[in-house]
C-alpha positions in Angstrom: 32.2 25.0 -77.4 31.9 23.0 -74.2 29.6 22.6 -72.0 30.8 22.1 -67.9 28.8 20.2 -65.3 29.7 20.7 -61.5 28.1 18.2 -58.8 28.7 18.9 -55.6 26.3 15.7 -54.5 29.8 13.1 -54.7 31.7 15.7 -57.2 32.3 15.2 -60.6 32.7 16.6 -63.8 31.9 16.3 -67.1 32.2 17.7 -70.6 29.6 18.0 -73.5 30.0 19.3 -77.1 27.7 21.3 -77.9 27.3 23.0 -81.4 30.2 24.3 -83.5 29.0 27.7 -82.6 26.5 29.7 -81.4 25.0 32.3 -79.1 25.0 31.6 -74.8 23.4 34.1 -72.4 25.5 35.0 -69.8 24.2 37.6 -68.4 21.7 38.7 -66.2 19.8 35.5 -66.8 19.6 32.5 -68.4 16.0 32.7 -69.2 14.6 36.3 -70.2 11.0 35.9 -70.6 8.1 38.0 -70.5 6.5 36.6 -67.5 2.3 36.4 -67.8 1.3 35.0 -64.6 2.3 34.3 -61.4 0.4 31.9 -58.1 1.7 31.2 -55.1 0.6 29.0 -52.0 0.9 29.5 -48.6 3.2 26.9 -48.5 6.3 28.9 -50.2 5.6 27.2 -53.2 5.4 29.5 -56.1 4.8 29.4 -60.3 5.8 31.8 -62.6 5.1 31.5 -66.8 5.4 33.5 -69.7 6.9 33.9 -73.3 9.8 31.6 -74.4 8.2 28.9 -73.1 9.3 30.0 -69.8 8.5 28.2 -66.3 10.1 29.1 -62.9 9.4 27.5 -60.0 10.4 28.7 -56.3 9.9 26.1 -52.9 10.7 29.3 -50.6 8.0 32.1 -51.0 10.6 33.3 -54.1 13.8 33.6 -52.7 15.4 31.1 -55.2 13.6 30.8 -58.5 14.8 27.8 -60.8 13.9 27.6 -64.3 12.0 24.0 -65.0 12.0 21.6 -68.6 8.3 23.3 -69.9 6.4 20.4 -70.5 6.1 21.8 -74.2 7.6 24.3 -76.6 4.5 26.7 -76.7 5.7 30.3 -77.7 3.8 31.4 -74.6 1.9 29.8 -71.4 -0.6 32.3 -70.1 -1.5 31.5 -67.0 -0.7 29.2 -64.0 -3.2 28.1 -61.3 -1.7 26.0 -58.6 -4.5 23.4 -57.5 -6.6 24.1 -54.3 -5.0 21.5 -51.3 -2.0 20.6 -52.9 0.5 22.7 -51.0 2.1 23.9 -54.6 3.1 20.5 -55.8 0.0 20.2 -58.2 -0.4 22.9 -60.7 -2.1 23.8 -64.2 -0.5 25.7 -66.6 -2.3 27.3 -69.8 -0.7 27.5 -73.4 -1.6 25.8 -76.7 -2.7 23.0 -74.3 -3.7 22.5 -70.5 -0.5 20.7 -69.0 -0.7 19.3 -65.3 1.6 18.5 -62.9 1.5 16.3 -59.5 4.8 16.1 -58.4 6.5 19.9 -58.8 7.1 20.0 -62.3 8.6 17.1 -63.0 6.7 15.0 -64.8 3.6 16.7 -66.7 0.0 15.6 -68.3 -0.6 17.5 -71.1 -4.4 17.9 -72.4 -5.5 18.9 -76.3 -8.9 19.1 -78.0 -9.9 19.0 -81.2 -12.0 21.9 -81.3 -10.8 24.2 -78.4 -7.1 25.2 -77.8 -5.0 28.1 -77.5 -6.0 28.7 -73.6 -6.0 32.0 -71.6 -7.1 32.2 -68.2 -7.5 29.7 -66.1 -9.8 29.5 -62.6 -10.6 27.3 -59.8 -14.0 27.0 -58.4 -13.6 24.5 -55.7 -11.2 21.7 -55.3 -11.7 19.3 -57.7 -13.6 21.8 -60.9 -11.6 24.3 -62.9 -11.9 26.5 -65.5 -9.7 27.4 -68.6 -11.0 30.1 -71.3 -9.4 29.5 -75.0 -10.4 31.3 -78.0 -12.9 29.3 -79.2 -14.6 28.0 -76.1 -14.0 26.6 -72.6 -13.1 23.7 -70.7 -13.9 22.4 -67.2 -13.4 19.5 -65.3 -14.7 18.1 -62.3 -12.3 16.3 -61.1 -9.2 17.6 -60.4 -7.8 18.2 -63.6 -7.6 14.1 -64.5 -10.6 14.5 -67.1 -12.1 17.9 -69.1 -14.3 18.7 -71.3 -15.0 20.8 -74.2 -17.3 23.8 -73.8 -17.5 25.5 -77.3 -19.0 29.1 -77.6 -22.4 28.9 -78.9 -22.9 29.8 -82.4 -18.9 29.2 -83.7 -17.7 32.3 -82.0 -14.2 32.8 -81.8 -12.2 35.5 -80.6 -8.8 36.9 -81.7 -6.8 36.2 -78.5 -8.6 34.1 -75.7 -10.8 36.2 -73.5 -10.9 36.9 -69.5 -13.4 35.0 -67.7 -14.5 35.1 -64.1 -16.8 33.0 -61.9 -18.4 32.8 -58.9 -20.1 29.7 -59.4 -20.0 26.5 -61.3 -22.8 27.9 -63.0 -22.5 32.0 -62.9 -19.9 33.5 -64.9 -18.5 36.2 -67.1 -16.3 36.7 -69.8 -14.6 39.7 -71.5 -13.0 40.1 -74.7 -9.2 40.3 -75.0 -9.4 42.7 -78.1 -10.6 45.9 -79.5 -14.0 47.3 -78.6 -14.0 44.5 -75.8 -17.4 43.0 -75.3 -18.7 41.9 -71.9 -20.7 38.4 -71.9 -23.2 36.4 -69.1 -23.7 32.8 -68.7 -26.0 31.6 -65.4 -25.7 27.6 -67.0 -22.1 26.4 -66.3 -20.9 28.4 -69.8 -23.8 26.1 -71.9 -24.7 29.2 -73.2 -24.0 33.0 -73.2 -25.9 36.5 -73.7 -24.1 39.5 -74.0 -24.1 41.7 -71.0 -25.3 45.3 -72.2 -24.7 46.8 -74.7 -20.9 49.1 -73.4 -17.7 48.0 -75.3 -14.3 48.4 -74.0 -11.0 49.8 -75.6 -8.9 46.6 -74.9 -10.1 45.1 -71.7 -7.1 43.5 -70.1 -8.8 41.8 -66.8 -12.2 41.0 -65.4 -13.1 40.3 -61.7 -16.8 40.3 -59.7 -17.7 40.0 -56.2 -20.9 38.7 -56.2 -23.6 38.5 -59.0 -24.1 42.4 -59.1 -20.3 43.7 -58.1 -17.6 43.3 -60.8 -14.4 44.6 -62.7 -13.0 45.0 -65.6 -9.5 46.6 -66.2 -9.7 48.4 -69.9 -6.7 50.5 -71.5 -6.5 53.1 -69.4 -9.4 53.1 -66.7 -10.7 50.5 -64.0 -14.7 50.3 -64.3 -17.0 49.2 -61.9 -20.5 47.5 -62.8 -23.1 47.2 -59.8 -26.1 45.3 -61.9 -24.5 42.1 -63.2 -21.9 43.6 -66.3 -24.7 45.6 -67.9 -23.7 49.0 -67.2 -20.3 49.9 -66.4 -18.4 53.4 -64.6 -14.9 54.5 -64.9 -13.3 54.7 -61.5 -10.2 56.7 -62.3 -11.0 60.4 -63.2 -7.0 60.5 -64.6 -6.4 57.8 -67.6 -3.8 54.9 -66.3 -0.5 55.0 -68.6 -1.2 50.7 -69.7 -2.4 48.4 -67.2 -2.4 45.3 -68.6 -4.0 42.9 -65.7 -6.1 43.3 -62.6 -5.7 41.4 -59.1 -7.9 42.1 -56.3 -6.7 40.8 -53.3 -9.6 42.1 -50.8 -12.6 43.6 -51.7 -10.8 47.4 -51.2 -7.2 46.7 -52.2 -6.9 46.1 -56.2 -4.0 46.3 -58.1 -3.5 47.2 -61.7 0.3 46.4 -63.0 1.1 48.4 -65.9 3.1 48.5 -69.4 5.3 50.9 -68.5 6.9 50.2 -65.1 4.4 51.6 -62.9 2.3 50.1 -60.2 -1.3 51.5 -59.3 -3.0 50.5 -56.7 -6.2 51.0 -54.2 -6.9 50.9 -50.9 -10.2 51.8 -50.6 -12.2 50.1 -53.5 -11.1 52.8 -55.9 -11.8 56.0 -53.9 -8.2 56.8 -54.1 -5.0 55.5 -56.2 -1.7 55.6 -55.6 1.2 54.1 -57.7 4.8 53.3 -57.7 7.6 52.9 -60.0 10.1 50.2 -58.0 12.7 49.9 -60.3 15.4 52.2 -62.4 14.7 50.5 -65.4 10.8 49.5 -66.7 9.7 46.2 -66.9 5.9 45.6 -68.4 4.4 44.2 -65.7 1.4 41.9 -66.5 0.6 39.8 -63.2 0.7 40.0 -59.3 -0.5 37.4 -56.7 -0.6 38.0 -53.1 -1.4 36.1 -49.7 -3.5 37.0 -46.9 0.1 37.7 -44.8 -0.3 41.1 -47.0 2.9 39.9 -49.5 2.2 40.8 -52.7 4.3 39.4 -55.9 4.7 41.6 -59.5 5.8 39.8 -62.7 6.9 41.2 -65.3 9.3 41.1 -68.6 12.8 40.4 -68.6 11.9 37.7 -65.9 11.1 40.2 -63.7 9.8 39.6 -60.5 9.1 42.1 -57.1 8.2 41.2 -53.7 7.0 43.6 -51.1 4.6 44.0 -48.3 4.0 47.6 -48.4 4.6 48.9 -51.8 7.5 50.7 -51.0 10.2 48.8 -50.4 10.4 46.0 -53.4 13.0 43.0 -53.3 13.8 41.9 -56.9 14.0 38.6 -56.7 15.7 37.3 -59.8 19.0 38.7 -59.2 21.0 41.0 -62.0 21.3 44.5 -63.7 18.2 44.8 -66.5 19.0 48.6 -67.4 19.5 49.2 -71.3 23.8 48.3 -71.9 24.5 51.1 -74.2 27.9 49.9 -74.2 30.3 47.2 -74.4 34.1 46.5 -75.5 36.7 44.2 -74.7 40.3 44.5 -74.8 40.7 41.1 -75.9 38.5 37.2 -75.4 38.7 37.9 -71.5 38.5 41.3 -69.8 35.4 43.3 -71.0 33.4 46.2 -69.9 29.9 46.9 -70.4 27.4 50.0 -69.0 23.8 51.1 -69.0 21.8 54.1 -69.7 21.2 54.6 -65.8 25.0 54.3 -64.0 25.2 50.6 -64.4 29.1 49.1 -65.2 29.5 45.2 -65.1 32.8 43.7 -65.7 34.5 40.8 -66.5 37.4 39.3 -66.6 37.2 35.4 -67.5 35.7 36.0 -70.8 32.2 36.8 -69.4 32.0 33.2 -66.7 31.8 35.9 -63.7 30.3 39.8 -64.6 30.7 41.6 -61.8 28.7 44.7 -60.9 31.1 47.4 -60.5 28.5 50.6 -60.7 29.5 53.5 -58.8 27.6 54.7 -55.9 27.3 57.8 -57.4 26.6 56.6 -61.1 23.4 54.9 -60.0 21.7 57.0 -57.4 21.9 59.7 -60.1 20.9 57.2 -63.2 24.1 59.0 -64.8 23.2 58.3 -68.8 26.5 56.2 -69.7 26.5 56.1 -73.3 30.1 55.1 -74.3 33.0 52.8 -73.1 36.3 52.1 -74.6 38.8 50.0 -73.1 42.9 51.4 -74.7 45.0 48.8 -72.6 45.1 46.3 -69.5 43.8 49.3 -66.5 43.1 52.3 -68.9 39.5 53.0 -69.6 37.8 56.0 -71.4 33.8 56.2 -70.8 31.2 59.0 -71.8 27.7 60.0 -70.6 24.7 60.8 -73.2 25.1 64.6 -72.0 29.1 64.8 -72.7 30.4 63.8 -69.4 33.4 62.2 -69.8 35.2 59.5 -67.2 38.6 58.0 -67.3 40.1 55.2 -65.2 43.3 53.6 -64.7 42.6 50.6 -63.0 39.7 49.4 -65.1 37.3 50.2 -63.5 38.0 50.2 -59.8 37.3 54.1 -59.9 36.7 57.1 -61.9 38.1 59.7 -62.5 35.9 63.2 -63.6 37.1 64.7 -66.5 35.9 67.7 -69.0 32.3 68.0 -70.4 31.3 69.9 -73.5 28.5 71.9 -72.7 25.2 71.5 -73.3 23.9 68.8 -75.0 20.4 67.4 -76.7 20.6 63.9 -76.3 24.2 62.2 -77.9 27.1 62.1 -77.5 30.0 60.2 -79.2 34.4 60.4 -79.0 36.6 58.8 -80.8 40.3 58.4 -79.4 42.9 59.4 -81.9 46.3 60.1 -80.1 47.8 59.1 -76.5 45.6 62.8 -75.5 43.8 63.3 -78.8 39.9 62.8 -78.7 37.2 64.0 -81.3 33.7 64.1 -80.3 30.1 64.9 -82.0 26.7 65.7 -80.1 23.6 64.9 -81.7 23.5 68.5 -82.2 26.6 69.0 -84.0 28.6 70.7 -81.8 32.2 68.6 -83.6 34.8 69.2 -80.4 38.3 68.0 -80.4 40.6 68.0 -77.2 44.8 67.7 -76.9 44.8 66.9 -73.4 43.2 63.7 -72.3 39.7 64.7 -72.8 40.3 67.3 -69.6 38.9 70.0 -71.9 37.5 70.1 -75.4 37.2 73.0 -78.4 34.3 73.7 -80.0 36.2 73.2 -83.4 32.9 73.3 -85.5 29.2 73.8 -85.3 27.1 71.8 -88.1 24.0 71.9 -89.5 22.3 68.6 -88.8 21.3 66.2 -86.6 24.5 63.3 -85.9 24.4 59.9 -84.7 27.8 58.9 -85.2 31.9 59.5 -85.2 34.7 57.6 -87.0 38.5 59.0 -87.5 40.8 56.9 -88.8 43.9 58.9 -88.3 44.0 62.6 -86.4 43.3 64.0 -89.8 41.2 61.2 -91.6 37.3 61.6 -89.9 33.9 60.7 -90.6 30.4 62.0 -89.3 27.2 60.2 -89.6 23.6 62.1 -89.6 20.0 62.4 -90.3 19.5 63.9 -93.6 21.8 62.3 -95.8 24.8 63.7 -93.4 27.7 61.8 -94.1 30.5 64.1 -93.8 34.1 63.4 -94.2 37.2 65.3 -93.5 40.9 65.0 -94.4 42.0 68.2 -92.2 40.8 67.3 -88.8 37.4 68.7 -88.5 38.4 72.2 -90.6 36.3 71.5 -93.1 34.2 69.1 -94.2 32.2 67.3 -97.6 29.2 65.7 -98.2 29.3 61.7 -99.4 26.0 60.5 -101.0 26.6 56.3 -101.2 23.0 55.7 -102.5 20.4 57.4 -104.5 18.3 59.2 -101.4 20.1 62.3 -100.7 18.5 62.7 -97.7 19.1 59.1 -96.2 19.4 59.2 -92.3 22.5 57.3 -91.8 23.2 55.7 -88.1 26.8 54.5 -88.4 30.1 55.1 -90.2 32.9 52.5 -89.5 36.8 52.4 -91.1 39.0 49.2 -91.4 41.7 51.2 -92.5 42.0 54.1 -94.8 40.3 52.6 -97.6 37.4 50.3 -96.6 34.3 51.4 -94.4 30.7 51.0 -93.5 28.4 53.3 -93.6 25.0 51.8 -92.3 21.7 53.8 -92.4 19.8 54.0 -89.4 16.5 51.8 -90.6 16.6 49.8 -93.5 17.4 46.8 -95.3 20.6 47.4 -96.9 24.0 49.1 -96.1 26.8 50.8 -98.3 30.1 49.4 -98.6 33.6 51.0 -99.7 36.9 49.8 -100.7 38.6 52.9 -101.8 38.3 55.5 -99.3 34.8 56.6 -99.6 34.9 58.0 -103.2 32.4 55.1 -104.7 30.2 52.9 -102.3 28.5 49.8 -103.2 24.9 48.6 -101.9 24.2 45.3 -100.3 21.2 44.1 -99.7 20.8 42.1 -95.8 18.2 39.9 -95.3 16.3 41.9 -93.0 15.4 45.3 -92.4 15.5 46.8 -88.8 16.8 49.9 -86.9 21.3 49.3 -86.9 23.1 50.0 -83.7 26.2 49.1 -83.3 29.4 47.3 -86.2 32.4 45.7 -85.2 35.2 44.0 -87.0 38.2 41.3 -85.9 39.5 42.1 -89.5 38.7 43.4 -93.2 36.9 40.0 -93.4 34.9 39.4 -90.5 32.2 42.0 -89.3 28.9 42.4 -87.0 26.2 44.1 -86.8 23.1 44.4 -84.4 20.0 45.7 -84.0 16.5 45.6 -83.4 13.5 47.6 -82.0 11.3 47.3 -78.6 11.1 44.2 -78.3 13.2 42.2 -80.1 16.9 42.0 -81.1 19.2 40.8 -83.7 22.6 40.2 -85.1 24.2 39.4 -88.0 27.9 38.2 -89.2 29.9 38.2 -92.3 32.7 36.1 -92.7 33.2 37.4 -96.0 34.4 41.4 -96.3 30.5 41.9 -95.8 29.6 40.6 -99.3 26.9 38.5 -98.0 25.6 38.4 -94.2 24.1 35.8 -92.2 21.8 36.1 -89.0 23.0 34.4 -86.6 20.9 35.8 -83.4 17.3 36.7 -84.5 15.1 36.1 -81.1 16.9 38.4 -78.6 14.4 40.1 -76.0 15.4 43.2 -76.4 16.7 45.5 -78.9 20.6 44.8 -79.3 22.6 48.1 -78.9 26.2 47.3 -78.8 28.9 44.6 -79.8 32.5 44.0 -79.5 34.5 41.5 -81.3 38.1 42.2 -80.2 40.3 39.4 -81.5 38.6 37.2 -84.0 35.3 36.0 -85.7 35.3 33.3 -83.0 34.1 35.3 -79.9 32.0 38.3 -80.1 29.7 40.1 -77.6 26.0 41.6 -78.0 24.7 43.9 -75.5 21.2 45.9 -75.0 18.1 45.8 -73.4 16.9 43.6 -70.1 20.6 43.2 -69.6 21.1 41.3 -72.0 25.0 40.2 -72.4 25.2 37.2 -75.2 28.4 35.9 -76.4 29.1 34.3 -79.8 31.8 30.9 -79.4 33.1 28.9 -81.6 34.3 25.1 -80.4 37.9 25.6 -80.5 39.0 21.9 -80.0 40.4 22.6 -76.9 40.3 20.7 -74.0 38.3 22.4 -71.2 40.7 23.0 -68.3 39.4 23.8 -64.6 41.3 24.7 -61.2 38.9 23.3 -58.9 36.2 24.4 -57.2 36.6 27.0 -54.0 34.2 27.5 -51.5 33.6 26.3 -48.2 33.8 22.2 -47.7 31.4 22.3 -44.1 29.0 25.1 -44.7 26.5 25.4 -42.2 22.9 24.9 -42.7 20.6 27.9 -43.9 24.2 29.8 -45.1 24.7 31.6 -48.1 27.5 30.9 -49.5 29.3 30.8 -52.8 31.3 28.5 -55.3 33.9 29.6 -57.5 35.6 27.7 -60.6 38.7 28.7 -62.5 38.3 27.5 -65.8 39.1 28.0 -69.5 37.8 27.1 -72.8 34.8 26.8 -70.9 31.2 28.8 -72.3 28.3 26.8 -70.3 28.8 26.2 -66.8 26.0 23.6 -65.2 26.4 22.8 -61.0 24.4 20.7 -59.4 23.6 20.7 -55.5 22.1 18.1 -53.1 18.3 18.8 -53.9 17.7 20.1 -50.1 20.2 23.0 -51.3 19.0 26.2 -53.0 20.9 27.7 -56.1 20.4 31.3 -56.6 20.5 33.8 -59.9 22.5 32.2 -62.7 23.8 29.3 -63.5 25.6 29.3 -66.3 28.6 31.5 -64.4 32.3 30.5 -63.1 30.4 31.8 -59.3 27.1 30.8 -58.0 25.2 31.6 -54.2 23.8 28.6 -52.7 21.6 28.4 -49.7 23.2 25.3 -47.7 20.1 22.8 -47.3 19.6 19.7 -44.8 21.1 17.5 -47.2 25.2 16.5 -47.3 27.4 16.7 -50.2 30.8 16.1 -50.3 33.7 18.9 -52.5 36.4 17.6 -53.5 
């Protein structure tokens, strides 16, 4: 694989080998991260952390993010506070240490104690003293950052996670637990000492916030509560329960903000009199932070490097650019022209081998979130694509436009075809309806209706099919759908199997929805053979090159994976185990040396192999004498080519992702020549 560097400063190039193989985001963005916090200064300059050891960093109020070196590989930094005064160029960021920075992220300080690490929440008081809560104590300094020190919690105490803290003073604070049955504690000494504050617990308190010494906040699961005598007692605010709020910002003393788990927004206006809430996207980032300014511009963070401006919390501008739906879907016909969709009308395409994807959603498609469940690519411009509900689409100039074809009926939540003949298609719903059409998929016969509950179709001829169900369905059929038996592979009849896959006529997969193992055959189904995989997770999606080389991927909320064998599936190696999201589709149409994942956040990852060859590019097209403050974009033609790097004059503002054959620049004060 090859790495390849573009400098439009005095242009050059250059090529780096990079492993023999491995996995490379291309799309929607480099860096997925659950993003935890979020600051910005009047200035422009804004900070963004979270998971992954993920730090973004914006000079223009968020309109370009870039993605900075972390100044260490901490599984997550918590917080960020940019320093009073220092225009954005000086900030703090909280993770298994304090880490400063003077000059934008460059170059960083990084601070660790003995006793005390594992930070949280971090606050400044004045301009010079700040505040970071850890899990088993605090630190402060009083002097800008340069010096700190250690604070334990009296009497050993330690918590789980590290707690919320607010003050209003150097000496006058509060602290909430991050954890189960949350408890609320007072310090009037600078954090010397500290007495619980009543005797109320809280479900999972996720933020705290007070006013003065007798007005204060605290976000819980579910409910906003008010105290009015110091954190002793404590009322709900919100008669109706929140979905998840998992922070609190208060940006005046009447408009709060609670961003919440599940894509919503709440928010108040009137110190909790009245809420009101928003969901601004089609898909549902969690969203765990928001900062604002007093111009009334309020920024959301959120997963899958989410983040939303808006000034009026109905119009939102996402300002890390690409789709983040669920892909349900992906195929290619071969290492350059691919296809992928999402569960809400999304279709990106490529045709370079994934260096450009190019959002080709219908109108249509997305203003009614049509459920696209299943693509299939049969030639150069012919494309066959399904919805969840048994809409089927075909186009003939990949995927220019659509054309509306038949729909089964009523369906619960599934549906799958498989293409047989040049107008032959067999489909199953999750309710197993088993249809077959003869013309194109313009109309379809209910050939069969089945007892079960079915997640999967395979036919390896017109006659030769397969069904996969809950319940220990695994059907097969040698008469085309007439009739049908039952296959048991392993010992539990009543197995719930996710996936059948043929090679040919005599060796398949069939892969049970959870678990840690999967059935193999080599003569057609009539004995099967268990194999064990080294880890156990919910299957989605198995694709082949050949009888030798397989994937298979995976995952749950939260996390993805997916495996390869290079062996007839014998044995099976992971060789993607950190993905975001859940992985719900792959497509490896040539050989074991390019494959494609697909799934939540957006996620498109593809699998290379260093071929030996040379990189080979076309030059670069774009304008040579763009004009200050334009947009405008760069495009390279190359191949053998899987990380693309540019570099601009540093007055000049890349935006979205890098690693793509195209990139948007804002043209900055500085010249550069192209050549």
């Amino acid at each position: 694989m090859y790495r390849l560097t573009f400098s439009l400063l005095f242009f050059f190039t250059a090529f780096f080998t990079l492993s023999a193989q491995e996995w490379v985001q291309q799309y929607p963005f480099p860096l997925l991260s659950q993003l935890e916090a979020i600051a910005i200064d009047p200035s422009g300059v804004a900070w963004a952390v979270g998971d992954k050891s993920g730090v973004l960093h914006s000079d223009d109020f968020g309109s370009m993010w870039s993605i900075l070196e972390p100044p260490a590989s901490d599984p997550v930094f918590r917080d960020v506070l940019i320093l009073p005064g220092s225009g954005g160029t000086q900030a703090l960021i909280a993770g298994t240490n304090l880490h400063l920075t003077t000059d934008n992220g460059q170059t960083w300080t990084s601070t660790g104690f003995d006793e005390i690490y594992d930070f949280g929440g971090l606050q400044a008081i004045d301009a010079q003293t700040f505040l970071a809560f850890a899990k088993k104590g605090m630190a402060r300094t009083q002097d800008g950052g340069n010096t700190w020190e250690e604070l334990p919690y009296p009497g050993g105490v330690s918590f789980g996670y590290p707690p919320h803290g607010f003050f209003i003073s150097e000496s006058e604070g509060w602290m909430v637990e991050f954890a189960l049955n949350s408890r609320v504690f007072h310090t009037t000494d600078g954090g010397a000492t500290w007495t619980q504050a009543g005797t109320q617990t809280f479900t999972f308190a996720r933020g705290i916030y007070f006013f003065d010494n007798q007005h204060g906040l605290i976000a819980d699961n579910g409910y906003l509560y008010e105290s009015m005598d110091g954190g002793v007692t404590w009322t709900a605010l919100n008669a109706a329960q929140f979905p998840s709020p998992r922070g609190l910002w208060v940006a005046d003393d009447e408009f709060w903000i609670l961003p919440d788990e599940n894509g919503s927004i709440h928010y108040t206006e009137d110190a909790g009199a009245t809420w009101q809430y928003v969901y601004p996207l089609e898909y549902s980032p969690a969203y765990k932070a928001v900062t604002s300014l007093s111009t009334g511009d309020f920024w959301i963070a959120g997963s899958f490097t989410t983040i939303l401006r808006t000034n009026d919390f109905a119009n939102f501008t996402e300002q890390i650019p690409g789709i983040k739906s669920f892909l349900t879907s992906i195929d290619f016909l071969d290492d350059q022209k691919g296809l992928a969709v999402s569960a809400v009308g999304n279709v990106v395409r490529t045709s370079d081998g994934g260096a450009i994807w190019e959002n080709i959603s219908p109108a249509d498609f997305v203003s009614n979130q049509t459920p696209l469940a299943q693509i299939y690519i049969e030639s150069e411009d012919v494309v066959w694509l399904s919805t969840f509900k048994g809409q089927m689409y075909f186009s003939s100039d990949f995927g220019d436009s659509w054309q509306t074809l038949g729909a089964v009926g009523d369906v619960v939540s599934d549906f799958r075809f498989q293409k047989t003949g040049p107008q032959e298609f067999f489909a199953i719903e999750f309710n197993g309806h088993f249809y077959h059409s003869t013309d194109g998929a313009a109309s379809w016969t209910l050939v069969e209706d089945l007892d079960g509950i079915f997640t999967d179709i395979f036919f390896h001829t017109p006659q030769d099919g397969w069904l996969a169900g809950y319940d220990g369905q695994l059907l097969h059929t040698t008469d085309g759908g007439q009739s049908w038996e039952t296959v048991q592979p392993g010992s539990d009849p009543l197995e719930d199997f996710g996936l059948i896959r043929f090679v040919d006529d005599q060796t398949g997969w069939a892969i049970p929805r959870l678990g840690d193992h999967i059935y193999g055959t080599d003569d057609g189904g009539q004995s099967w053979t268990l194999v064990n995989m080294p880890v156990g997770t919910f299957w989605q999606d198995l694709d082949f090159a050949d009888a030798q080389h397989f994937w298979l991927c995976g995952g749950a909320s939260g996390s993805g994976i997916a495996l390869q064998s290079v062996d007839g599936g014998e044995n099976w190696t992971i060789t993607l185990g950190d993905a975001p999201q859940m992985l719900a589709a792959v497509s490896c149409p040539v050989s074991d040396e390019v494959a494609w994942v697909a799934g939540g956040a957006g996620q498109i990852v593809k699998w290379v192999v260093c071929s030996g060859d040379t990189p080979v590019f076309n030059g670069i097209e774009g304008p040579s004498a763009p004009c200050l403050g334009d947009t405008v974009q760069y495009t390279v033609a190359a191949t053998a080519v899987d990380i693309f790097e540019w570099e601009f004059p540093s007055a000049w503002f890349l935006l979205g992702n890098e690693n793509t054959a195209q990139v948007s620049v804002i043209v900055g004060e500085q010249q550069g020549d192209v050549i």
